[in-house]
GUDO-105958 format. One record per atom (N, C-alpha, C, O): residue in three letters; y, z, x. Coordinates in steps of 0.2 Angstrom, whole numbers, plus 2048, in hexadecimal, padded with zeros to 3 digits. Atoms other than C-alpha are relative to their C-alpha. Layout:
ALAYZX...
***
This chain:
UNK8037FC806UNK8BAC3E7ACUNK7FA803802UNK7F6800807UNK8097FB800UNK8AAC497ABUNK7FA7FD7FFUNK7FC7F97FBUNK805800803UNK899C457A9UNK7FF8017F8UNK8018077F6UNK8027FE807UNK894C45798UNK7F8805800UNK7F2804802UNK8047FA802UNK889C54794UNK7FA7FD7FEUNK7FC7FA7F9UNK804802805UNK878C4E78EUNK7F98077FDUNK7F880D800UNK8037F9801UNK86CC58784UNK7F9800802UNK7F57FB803UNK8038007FAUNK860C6078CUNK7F87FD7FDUNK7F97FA7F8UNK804803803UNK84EC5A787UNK7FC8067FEUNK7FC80B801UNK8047FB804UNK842C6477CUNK7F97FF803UNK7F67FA803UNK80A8007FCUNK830C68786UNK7FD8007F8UNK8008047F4UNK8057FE804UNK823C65779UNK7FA804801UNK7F9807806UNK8067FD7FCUNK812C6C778UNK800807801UNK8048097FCUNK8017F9802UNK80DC7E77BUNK805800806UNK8077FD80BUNK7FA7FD7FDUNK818C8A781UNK7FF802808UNK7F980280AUNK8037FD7FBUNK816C91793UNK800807800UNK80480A7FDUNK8007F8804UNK810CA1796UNK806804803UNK809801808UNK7FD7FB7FFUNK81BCAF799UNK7FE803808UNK7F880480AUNK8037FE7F5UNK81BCB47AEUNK7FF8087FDUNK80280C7F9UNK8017FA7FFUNK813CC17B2UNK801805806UNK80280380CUNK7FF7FC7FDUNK814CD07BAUNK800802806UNK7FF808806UNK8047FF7FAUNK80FCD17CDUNK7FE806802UNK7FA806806UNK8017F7802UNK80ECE57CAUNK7F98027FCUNK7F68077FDUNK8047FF805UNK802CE37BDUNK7FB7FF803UNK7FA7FA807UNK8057FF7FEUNK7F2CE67BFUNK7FA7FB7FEUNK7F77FB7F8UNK808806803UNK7E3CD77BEUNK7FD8047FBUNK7FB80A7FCUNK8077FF804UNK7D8CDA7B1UNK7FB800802UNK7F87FC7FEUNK8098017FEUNK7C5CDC7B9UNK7FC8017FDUNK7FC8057F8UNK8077FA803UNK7B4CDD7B3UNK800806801UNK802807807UNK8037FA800UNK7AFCEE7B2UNK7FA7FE805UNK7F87F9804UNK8057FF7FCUNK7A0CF17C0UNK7FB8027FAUNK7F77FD7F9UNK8047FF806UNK796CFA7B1UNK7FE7FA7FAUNK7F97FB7F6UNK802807803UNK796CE87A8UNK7FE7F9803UNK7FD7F4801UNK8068057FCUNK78CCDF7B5UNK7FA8047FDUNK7FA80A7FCUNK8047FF802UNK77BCDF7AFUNK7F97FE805UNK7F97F8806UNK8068047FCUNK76BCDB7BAUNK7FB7FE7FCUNK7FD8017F6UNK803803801UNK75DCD27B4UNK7F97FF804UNK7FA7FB80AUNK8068047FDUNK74CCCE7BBUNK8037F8802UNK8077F47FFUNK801808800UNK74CCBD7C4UNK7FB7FC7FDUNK7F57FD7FDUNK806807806UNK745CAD7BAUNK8027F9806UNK8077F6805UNK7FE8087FDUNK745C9D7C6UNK7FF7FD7FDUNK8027F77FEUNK800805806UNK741C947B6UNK80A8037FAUNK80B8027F4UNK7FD7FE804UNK751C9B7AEUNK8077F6803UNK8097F3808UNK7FA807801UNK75EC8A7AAUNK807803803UNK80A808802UNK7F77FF7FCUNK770C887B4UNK8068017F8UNK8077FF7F2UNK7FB7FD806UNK77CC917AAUNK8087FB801UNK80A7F9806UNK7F9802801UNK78DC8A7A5UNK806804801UNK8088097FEUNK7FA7FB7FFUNK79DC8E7AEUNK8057FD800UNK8057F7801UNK7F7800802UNK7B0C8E7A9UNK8027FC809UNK8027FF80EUNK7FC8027FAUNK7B7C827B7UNK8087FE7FEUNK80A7FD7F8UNK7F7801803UNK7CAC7F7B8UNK8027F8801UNK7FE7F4805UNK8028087FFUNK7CFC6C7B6UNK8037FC803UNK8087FA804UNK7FE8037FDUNK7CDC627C0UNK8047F9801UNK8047F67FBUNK7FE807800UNK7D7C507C6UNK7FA7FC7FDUNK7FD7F87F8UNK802807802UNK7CAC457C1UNK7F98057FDUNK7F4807801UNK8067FA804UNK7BEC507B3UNK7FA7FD802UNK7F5800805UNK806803802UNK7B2C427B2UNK7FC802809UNK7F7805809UNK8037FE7F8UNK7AEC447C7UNK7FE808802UNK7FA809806UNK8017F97FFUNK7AFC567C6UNK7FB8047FFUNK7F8807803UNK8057FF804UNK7A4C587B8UNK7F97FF803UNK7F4803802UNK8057FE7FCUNK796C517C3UNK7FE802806UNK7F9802808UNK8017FC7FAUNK79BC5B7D2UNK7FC8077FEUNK7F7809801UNK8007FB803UNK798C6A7C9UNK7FA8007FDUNK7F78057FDUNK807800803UNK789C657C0UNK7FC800806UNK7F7804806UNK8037FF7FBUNK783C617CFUNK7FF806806UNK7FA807809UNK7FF7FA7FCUNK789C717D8UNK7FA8057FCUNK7F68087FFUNK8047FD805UNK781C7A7CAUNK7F7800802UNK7F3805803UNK808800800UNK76FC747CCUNK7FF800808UNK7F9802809UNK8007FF7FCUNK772C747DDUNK7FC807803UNK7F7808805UNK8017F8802UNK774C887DCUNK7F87FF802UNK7F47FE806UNK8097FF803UNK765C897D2UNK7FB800803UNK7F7805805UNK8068017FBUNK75AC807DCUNK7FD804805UNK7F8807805UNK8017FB7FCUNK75EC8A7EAUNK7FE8077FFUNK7FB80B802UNK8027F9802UNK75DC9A7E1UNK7F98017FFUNK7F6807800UNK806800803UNK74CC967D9UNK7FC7FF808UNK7F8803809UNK8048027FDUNK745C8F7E9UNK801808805UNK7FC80C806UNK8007FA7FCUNK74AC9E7F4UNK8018067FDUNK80380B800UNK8027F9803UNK748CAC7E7UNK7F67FD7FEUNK7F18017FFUNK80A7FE7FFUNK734CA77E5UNK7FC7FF807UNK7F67FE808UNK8047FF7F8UNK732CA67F9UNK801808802UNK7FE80B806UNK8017F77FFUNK73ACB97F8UNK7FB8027FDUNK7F8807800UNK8047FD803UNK72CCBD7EBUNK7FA800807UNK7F780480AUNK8068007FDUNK720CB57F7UNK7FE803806UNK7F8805808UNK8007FB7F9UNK724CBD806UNK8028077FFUNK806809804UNK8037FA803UNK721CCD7FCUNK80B8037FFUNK80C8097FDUNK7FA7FC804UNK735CD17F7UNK7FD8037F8UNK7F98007F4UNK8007FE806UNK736CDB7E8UNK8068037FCUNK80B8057FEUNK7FD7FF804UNK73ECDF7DAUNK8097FB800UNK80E7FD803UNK7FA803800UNK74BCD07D8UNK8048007FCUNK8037FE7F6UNK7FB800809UNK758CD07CCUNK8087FD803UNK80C7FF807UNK7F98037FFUNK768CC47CAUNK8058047FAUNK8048067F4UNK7FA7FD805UNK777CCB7C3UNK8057FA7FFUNK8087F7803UNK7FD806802UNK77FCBD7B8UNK809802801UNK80B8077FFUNK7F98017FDUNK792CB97BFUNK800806807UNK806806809UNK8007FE7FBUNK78FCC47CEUNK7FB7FE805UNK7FA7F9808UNK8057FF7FBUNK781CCA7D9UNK7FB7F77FFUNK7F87F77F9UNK806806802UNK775CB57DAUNK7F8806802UNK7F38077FEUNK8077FC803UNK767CC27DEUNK801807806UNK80580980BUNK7FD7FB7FDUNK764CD17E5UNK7F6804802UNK7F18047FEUNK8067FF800UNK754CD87EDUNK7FC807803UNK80080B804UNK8017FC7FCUNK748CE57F6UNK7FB7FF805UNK7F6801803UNK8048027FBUNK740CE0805UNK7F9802803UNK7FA806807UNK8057FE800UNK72ECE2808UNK7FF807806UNK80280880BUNK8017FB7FBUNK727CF280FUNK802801808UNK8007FC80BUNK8008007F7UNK72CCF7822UNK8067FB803UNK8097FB809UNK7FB8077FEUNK739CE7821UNK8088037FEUNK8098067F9UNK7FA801803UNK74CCE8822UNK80280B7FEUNK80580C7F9UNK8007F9805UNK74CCFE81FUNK8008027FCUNK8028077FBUNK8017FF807UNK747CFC80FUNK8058017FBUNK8048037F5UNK7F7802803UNK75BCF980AUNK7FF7FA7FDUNK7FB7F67FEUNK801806809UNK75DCEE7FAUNK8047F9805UNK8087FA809UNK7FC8057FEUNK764CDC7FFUNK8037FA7FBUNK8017F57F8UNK7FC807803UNK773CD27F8UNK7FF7F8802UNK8007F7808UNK7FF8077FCUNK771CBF7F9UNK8027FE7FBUNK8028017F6UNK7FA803802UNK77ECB47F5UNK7FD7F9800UNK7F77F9803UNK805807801UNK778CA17F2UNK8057FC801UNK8097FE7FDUNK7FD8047FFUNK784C937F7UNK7FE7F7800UNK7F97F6804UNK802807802UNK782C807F3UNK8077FE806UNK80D801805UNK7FF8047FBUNK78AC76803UNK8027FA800UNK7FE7F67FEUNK7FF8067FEUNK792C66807UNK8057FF807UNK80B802806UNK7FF8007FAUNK797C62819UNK8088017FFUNK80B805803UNK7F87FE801UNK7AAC63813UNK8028077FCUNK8088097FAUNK8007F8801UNK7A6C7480CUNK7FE805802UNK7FE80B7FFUNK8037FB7FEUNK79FC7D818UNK805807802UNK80380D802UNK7FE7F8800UNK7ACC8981BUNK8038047FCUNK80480A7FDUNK7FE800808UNK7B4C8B80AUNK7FA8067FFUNK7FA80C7FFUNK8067FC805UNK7A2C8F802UNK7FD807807UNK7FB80C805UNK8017FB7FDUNK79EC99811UNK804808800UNK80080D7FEUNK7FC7FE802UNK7ADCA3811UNK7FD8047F8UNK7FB8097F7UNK8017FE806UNK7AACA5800UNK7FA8047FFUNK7FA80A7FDUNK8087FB7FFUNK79ACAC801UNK801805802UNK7FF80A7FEUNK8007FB7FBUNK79DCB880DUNK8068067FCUNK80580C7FCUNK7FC7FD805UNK7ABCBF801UNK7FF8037FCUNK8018097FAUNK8037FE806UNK7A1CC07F2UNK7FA807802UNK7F980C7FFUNK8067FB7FEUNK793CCA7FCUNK802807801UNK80080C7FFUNK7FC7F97FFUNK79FCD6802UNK8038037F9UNK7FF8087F6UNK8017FF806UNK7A5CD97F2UNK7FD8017FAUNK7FF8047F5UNK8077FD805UNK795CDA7E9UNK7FE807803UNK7FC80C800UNK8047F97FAUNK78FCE77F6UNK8078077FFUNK80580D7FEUNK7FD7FB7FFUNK7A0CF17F5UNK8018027F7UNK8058077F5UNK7FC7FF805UNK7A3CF07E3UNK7FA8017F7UNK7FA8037F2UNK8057FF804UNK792CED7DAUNK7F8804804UNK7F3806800UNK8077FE7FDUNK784CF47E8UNK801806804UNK806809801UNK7FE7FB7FDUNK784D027F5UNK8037FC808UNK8047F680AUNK7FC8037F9UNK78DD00808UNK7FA801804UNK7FC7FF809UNK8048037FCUNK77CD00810UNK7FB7F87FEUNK7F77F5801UNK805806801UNK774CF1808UNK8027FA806UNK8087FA808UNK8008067FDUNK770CE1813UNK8047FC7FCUNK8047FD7F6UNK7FD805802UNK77ACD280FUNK7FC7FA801UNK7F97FB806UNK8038077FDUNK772CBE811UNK8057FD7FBUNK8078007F5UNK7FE806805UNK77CCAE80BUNK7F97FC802UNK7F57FB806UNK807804801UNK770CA2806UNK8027F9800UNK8067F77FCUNK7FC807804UNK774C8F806UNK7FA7FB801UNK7F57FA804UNK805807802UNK76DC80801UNK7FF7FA809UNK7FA7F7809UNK8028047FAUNK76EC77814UNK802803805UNK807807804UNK7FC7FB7FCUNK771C7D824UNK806801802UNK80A7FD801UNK7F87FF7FEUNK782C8582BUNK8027FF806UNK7FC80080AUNK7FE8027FBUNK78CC8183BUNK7FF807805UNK7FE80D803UNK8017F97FCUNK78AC8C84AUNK807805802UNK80780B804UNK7FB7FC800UNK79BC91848UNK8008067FBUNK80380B7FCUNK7FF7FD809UNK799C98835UNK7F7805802UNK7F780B7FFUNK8057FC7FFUNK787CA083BUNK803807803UNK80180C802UNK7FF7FB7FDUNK790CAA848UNK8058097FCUNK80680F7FDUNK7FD7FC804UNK79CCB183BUNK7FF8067FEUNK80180B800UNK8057FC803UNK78FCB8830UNK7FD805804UNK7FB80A801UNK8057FA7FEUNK785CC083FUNK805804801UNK80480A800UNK7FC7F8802UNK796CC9843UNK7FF8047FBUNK80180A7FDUNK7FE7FC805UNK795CD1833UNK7FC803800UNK7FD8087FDUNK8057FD803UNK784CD4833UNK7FC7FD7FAUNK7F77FE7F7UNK804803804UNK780CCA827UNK7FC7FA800UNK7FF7F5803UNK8058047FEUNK771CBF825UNK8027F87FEUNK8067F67FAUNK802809804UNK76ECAB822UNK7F97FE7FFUNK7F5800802UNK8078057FEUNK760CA081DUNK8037F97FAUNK8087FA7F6UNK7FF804801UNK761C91815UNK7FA7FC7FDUNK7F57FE800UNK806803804UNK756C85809UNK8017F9801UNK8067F57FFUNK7FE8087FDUNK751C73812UNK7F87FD7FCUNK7F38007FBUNK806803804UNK744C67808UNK7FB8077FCUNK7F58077FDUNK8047FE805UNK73FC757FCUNK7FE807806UNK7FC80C803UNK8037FC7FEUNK73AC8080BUNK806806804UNK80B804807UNK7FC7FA7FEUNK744C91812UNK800801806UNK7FB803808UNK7FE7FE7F9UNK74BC93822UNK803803801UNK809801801UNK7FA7FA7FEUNK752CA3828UNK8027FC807UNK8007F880BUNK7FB8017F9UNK75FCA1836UNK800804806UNK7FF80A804UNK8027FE7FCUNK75CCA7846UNK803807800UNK80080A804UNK7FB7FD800UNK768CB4845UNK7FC807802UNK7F6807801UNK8037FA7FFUNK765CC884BUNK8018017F8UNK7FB8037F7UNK8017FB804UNK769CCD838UNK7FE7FE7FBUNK7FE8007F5UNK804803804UNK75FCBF830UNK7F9802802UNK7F58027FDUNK8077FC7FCUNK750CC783DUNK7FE8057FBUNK7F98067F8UNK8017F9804UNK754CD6835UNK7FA8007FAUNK7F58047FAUNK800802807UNK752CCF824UNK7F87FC7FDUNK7F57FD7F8UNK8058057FEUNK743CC3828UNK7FC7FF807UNK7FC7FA80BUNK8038007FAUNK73ACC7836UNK7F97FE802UNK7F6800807UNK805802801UNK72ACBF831UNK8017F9803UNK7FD7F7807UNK7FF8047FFUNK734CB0832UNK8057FE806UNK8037F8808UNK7FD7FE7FCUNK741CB283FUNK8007FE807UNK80480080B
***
């Protein structure tokens, strides 16, 4: 004889969504809905939508941590741009971390994207990578096709992950005990040639 038929079981809970289209078009910001801003290094870490993780509780202080991490680095390496005479800084929230114009005579007086990255030795090539993404992107989609680019990070980078960057032309420096060190690089010279 047969198997007996059993009935099938009922999913509870919310429905799943409806697949979608791989034809269909993502949904973007709009370019014209990015806003700049003066930079504020006293301005407080913003809250971001993360997706959830295995273990919330552990996450939650990767993230908090990552956050202030940012910050830090943003704040302490946007008021040594002021001091070494950059101007006109301004961050674009969810986009551009800052964005600048290079002291007289410096850099061809081309505006500069930096990108800010917070670091841990099992993230170097992920957040590097990722940076170098974002830059591009901000440059093709929010800025002009001459601006200078730099990734910014909280500690230094390998000599593999430096060499990347100078392919591309784009700069490095990095934020160690509070103090800024550009990366020896030709297109961090560029960039920082005071310091270089």
């Amino acid at each position: 004889m047969g198997q007996a038929l059993k009935p099938k079981a009922r999913r509870r809970g919310r429905k799943s969504a409806p697949p979608t289209d791989p034809n269909s078009p993502v949904k973007e910001r709009a370019a014209e809905s990015f806003r700049s801003r003066p930079f504020d290094p006293d301005r407080s870490v913003s809250e971001r939508r993360r997706s959830a993780p295995r273990d919330p509780e552990s996450q939650q202080v990767l993230s908090e941590q990552a956050d202030q991490a940012h910050q830090d680095t943003l704040r302490t390496f946007g008021l040594w741009l002021e001091d070494e005479g950059w101007r006109d800084l301004e961050e674009v929230d969810g986009a551009i971390d800052l964005h600048a114009l290079p002291p007289r005579g410096i850099g061809g007086g081309k505006r500069t994207l930096f990108e800010i990255k917070s670091i841990r030795p099992t993230t170097e090539r992920g957040r590097v990578r990722g940076g170098l993404a974002q830059l591009l992107e901000y440059r093709l989609l929010l800025g002009t096709p001459n601006e200078h680019l730099c990734l910014v990070s909280d500690r230094p980078i390998s000599e593999r992950r430096l060499r990347l960057l100078d392919s591309l032309t784009i700069g490095h420096a990095y934020v160690d005990a509070g103090k800024v060190v550009p990366s020896g690089t030709d297109p961090t010279r560029l960039l920082f040639p005071r310091n270089g």
